[in-house]
Every structure is written in C-alpha cells, then in structure tokens.
C-alpha positions in Angstrom: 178.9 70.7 -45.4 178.3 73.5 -42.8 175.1 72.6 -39.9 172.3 74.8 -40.5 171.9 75.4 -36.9 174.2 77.4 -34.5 174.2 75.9 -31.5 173.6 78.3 -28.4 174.0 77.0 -24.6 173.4 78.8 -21.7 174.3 78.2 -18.4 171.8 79.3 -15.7 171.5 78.5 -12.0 167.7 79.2 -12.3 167.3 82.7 -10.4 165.8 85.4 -11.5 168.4 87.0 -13.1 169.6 83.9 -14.9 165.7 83.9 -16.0 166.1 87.3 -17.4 168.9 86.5 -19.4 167.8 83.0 -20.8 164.6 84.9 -22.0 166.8 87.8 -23.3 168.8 85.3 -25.7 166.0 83.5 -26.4 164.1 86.7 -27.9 167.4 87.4 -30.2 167.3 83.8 -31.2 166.3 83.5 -35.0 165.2 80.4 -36.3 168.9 78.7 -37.2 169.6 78.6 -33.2 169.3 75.7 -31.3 169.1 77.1 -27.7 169.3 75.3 -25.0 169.4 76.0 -21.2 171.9 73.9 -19.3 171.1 73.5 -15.5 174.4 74.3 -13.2 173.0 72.8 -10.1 173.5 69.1 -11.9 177.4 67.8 -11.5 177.6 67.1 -15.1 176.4 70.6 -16.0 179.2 71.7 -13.6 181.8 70.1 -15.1 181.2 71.2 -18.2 181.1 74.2 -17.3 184.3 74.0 -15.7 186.0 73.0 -19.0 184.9 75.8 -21.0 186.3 78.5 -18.2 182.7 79.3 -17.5 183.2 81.2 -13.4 179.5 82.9 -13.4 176.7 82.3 -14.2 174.6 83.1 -16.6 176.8 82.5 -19.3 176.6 82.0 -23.2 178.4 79.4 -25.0 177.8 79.6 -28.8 179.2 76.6 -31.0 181.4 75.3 -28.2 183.1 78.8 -27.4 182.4 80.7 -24.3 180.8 84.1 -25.9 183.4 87.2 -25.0 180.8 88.8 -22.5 180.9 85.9 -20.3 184.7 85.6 -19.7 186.8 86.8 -17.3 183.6 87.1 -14.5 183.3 85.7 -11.1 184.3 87.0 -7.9 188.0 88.5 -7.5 189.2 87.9 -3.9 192.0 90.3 -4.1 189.2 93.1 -5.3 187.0 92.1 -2.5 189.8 92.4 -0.2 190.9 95.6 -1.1 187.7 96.6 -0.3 187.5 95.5 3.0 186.5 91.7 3.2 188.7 89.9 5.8 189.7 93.3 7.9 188.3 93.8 10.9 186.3 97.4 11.6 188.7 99.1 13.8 
C-alpha cells in the first residue's frame, strides 16, 4: 500500500536565506507533505547530510532523494581559482 504522505526534508543552516527557502517550500506544501526542517549545525544532521551528497545548504530532499535543484552545488575550488583566489595581486 502506497503512504499517503510524501515526505519533504530540508536542510537549512538557519540564515536568512535558508529561512526564505524553508518558508518558500512550505507555501507549496499541500496537505499530503510531511515537511520537515533538519538543522545542519547538529553532527547527526551533518552526516546525513553527507550521505545523500547534500554540499550546500539549503537543500530539498523529497522521499529520501536529493531534489535535482539541490545537486551538484557548493563551492568549486578550481572555479574560485581561476578567478583569482590563491594569486597574489601583482
């Protein structure tokens, strides 16, 4: 038998933006999500985290998969490099 709830988590550090974003899923919620906000700053929350692939913050998980929008972020130090970070101002 199929749940009758979908179960959204998000992963927020608490900051303003992550605020934003919690209350922007929350407003799409419909009544068959579950939603619930997962703190990063616990270890636990952290590891979890880890496990799914989750590198930023905030990120969606819906039904134990890591929603499309929320892959592949987090910093690129090769990017940043080529950018300048690491070379001195000549």
């Amino acid at each position: 038998m199929a749940s009758k709830t979908r179960k959204i988590e998000i992963f927020s550090a608490g900051c303003s933006v992550c605020e934003d974003e919690v209350r922007a899923v929350k407003d799409a919620a419909c009544p068959s999500c579950d939603v619930r906000v997962l703190d990063t700053t616990s270890p636990e929350v952290r590891r979890k985290a880890a496990g799914l692939g989750i590198k930023s913050v905030p990120a969606v998980v819906i039904d134990g998969a890591l929603a499309g929008c929320c892959t592949n972020r987090g910093i690129d130090v090769g990017v940043l490099r080529s950018l300048g970070l690491g070379q001195p101002i000549a």
